[in-house]
N, C-alpha and C positions, 0 to 999 in steps of 0.2 A: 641544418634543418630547424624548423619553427615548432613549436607546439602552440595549438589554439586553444584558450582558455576563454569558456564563459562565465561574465562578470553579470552580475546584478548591478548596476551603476546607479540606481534611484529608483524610488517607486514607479511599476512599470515601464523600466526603460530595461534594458540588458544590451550588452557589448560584447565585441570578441576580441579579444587580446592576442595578438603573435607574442610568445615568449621565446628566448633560446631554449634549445631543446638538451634538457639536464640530464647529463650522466649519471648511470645507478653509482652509486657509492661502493664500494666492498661488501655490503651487508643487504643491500637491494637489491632488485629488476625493475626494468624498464618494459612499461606496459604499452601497448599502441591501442587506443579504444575503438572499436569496432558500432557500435550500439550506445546509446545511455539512454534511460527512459525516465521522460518528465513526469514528477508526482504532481496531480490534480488538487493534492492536498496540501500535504503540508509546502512543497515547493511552491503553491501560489499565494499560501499565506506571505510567501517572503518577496514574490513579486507584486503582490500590494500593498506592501506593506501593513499586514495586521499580523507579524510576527509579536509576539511580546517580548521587549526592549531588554527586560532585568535577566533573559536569561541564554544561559549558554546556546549557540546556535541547533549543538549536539553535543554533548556531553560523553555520550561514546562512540564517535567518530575523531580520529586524531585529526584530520583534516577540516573538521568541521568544528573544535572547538571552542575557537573566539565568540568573545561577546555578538551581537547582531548588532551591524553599522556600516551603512554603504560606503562605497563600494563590497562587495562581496560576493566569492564565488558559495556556489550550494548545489544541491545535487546529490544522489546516494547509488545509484544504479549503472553501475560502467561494466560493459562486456566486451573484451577484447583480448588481445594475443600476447603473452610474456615474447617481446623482443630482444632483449640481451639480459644480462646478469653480473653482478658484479663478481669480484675474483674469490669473494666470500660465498658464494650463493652457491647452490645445487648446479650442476648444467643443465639438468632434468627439466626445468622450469621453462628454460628457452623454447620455444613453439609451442605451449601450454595454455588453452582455452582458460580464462578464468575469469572470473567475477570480482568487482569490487566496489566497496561502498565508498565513495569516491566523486567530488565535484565534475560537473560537464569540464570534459578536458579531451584534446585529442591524445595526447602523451604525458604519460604521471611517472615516477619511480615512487617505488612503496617497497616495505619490509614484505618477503616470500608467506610470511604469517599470518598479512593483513589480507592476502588474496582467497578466493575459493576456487578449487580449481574444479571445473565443470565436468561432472561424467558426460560419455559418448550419448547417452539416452536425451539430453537435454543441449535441445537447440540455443542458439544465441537469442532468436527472438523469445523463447520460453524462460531463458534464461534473465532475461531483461526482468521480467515479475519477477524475482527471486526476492526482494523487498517487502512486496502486496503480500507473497505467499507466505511469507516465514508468516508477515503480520497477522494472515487470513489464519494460519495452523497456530498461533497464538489465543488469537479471537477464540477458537471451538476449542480449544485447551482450559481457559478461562472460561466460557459457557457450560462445558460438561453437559452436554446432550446427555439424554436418556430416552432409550427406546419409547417410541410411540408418545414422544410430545409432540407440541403445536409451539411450532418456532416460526417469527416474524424477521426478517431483514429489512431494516430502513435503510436507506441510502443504496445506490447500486456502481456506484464509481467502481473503480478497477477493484476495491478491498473487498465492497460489498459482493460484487460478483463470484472474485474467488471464495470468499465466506459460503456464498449461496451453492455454487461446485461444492464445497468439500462436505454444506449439510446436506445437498440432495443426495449424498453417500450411505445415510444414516437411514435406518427403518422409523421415518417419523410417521406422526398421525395427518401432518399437515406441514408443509412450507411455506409460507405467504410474505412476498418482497413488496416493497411501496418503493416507489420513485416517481418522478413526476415525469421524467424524461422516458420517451416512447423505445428509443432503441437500446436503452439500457434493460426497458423492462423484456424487449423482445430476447434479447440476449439471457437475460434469469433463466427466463420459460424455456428457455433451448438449455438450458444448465439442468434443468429439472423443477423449479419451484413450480407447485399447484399452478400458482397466480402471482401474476406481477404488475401490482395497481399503480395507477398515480395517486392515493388518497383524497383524495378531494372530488373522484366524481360519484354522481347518485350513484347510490345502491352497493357505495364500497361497505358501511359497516354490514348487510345482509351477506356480499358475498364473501367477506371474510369470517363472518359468522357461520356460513353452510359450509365451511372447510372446515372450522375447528369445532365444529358441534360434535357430541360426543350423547349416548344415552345417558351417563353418570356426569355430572361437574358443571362448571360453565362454559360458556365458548371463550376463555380468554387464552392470552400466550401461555407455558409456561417458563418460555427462553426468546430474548429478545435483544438482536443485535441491534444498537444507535452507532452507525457508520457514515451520516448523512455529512459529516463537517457543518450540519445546522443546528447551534442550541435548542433551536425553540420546538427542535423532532423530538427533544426528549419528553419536551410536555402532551406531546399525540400521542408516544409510545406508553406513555402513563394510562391512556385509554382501555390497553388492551393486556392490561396488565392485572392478573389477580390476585389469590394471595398466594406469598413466595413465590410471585415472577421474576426470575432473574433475568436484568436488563445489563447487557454488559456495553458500556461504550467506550468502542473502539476511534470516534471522534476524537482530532485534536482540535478543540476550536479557537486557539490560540487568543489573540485579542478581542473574539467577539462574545458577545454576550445576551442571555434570554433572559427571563421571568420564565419562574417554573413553577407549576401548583402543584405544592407538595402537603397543602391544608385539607384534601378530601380524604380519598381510601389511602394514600400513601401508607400512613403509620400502620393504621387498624390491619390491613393485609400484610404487613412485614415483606412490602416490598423489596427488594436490593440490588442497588444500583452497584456494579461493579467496573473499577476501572480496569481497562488493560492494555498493556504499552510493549512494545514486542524489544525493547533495550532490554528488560529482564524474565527472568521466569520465576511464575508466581513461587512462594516458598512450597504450598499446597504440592507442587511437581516436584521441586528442584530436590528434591531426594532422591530422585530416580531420574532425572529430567539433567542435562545439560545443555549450552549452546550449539554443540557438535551434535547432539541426536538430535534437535532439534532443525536443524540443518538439513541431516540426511532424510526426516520427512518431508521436507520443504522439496527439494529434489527430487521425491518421489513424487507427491504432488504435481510437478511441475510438469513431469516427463508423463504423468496419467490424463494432467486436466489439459496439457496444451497450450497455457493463455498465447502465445503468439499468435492466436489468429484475432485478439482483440486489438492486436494493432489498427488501426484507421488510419491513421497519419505518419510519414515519415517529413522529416527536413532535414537539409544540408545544416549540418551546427552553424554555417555562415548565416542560417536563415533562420536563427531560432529567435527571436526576436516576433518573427511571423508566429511563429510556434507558440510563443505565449499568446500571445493577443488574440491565437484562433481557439488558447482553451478559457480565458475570458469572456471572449464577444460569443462564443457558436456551440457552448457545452454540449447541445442536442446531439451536434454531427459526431461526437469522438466518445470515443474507447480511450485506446494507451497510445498517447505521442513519443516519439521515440526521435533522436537527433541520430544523425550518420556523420562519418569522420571520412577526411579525406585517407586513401589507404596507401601507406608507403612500401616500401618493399621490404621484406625481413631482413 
């Protein structure tokens, strides 16, 4: 048997490799992938290459952590079925749903420790956002909602969405999502946000303004996710920002870069800009917070919000090639692309 491995072979180019199909070791299983789902973000930064060169691909991914240098595989989203085990391993494992953060591959062996093993309540396709989700239950971990604010989400890609499911949970004063992209925003508004503009047409700053108008204060945010993957959103979200607006961005904009004005209100309002990056948890939690609790809200999330109906696209991994170039060239039409693996028998 073969296992097929996707390769990044050059800027915008990818490949699929037949490799022998490797035996678990004593201490491993052998995983068959069922699922794996393309990130819009950080995954296309590496297919355009505006990866940034000086650093680890991933740092806490063992699979992922050479320097960035083509050829190279990438990827973090693998759902599929524990197929055998080594003479070390559990037997338990074998037939076992699980999740791994794990390059596009049809067949991997990995340590039983590196896997997550999926409850019955969470499907494969829901399973697949298990990535977005952790990062979305990071994002509002780091934001620290409080009842009855006026919170903003920029960007609506797969993070932003989930971000916007897990605020529209919240007893806020207002939700208001900007994206520019029409089925993104339709998707928000089915999630529960007030409104979900494209920013730039008439009469956006009025009607964001009759959302978060209040009889006491201003109409500005007081929590504000930058999820857009575009620097220069940060200097729009700076608009709606008053004082002690916390803007948290959850962007990685890797290679690219904006001009931000940070010379007006910025100081005088004691604005604060927060980063957050789902590899860790803030110190602020982690006293009470681990990555295994952290986990089991992610799964609960998953199995309440559903994201498998954001799929839009599937491909044959032989065709993911097509796959890229359709979230390139046709952003408008997609949600979460997701590759398929040819299925063998257990």
């Amino acid at each position: 048997m073969k296992s097929l491995s996707l390769f990044f072979k050059q800027p915008f180019t990818t490949e699929i490799r037949e490799r022998p199909l490797r035996a678990p070791t004593e201490d491993q299983v052998l995983v068959a992938t069922r699922l794996s789902g393309i990130s819009a973000g950080t995954e296309m930064l590496v297919f355009r290459d505006q990866f940034p060169r000086h650093l680890p691909v991933d740092a806490t991914i063992r699979s992922l952590s050479g320097r960035f240098q083509y050829p190279l595989t990438y990827g973090y989203s693998c759902v599929g079925r524990v197929v055998a085990g080594g003479s070390r391993t559990d037997p338990a494992w074998v037939g076992r749903r699980v999740f791994a953060f794990h390059p596009h591959e049809s067949h991997f062996t990995i340590l039983p420790q590196e896997l997550i093993p999926l409850p019955d309540g969470v499907t494969d396709e829901d399973a697949v956002f298990l990535p977005s989700m952790e990062t979305a239950v990071n994002l509002v971990m780091d934001g620290r909602p409080v009842i009855g604010e006026r919170v903003m989400v920029w960007g609506l890609g797969v993070i932003g969405l989930l971000t916007t499911g897990l605020m529209a949970r919240f007893p806020l004063h207002g939700l208001v999502c900007v994206d520019p992209l029409p089925l993104r925003c339709k998707t928000a508004t089915d999630l529960g946000a007030d409104v979900a503009l494209a920013g730039r047409e008439n009469g956006f700053s009025t009607k964001v303004t009759s959302i978060f108008s209040q009889s006491d204060g201003d109409a500005k945010a007081d929590l504000i996710f930058e999820l857009s993957g575009n620097p220069a959103a940060l200097d729009k979200t700076l608009d709606w920002a008053g004082y002690t607006t916390r803007i948290v961005i959850g962007s990685w904009y890797g290679a690219k870069a904006a001009t931000i004005d940070m010379g007006g209100a910025y100081h005088r309002n004691r604005i604060k800009i927060i980063s957050s990056q789902v590899s860790t948890i803030d110190p602020r939690h982690s006293g009470r917070w681990s990555m295994q609790r952290r986990t089991q809200v992610t799964e609960k999330m998953l199995a309440s919000l559903q994201p498998g109906r954001f799929i839009t696209h599937r491909f044959d991994v032989r065709q993911a090639q097509s796959a890229y170039q359709l979230i390139a060239d046709r952003p408008q039409d997609i949600l979460q692309v997701v590759l398929t693996y040819p299925q063998t028998p257990n």
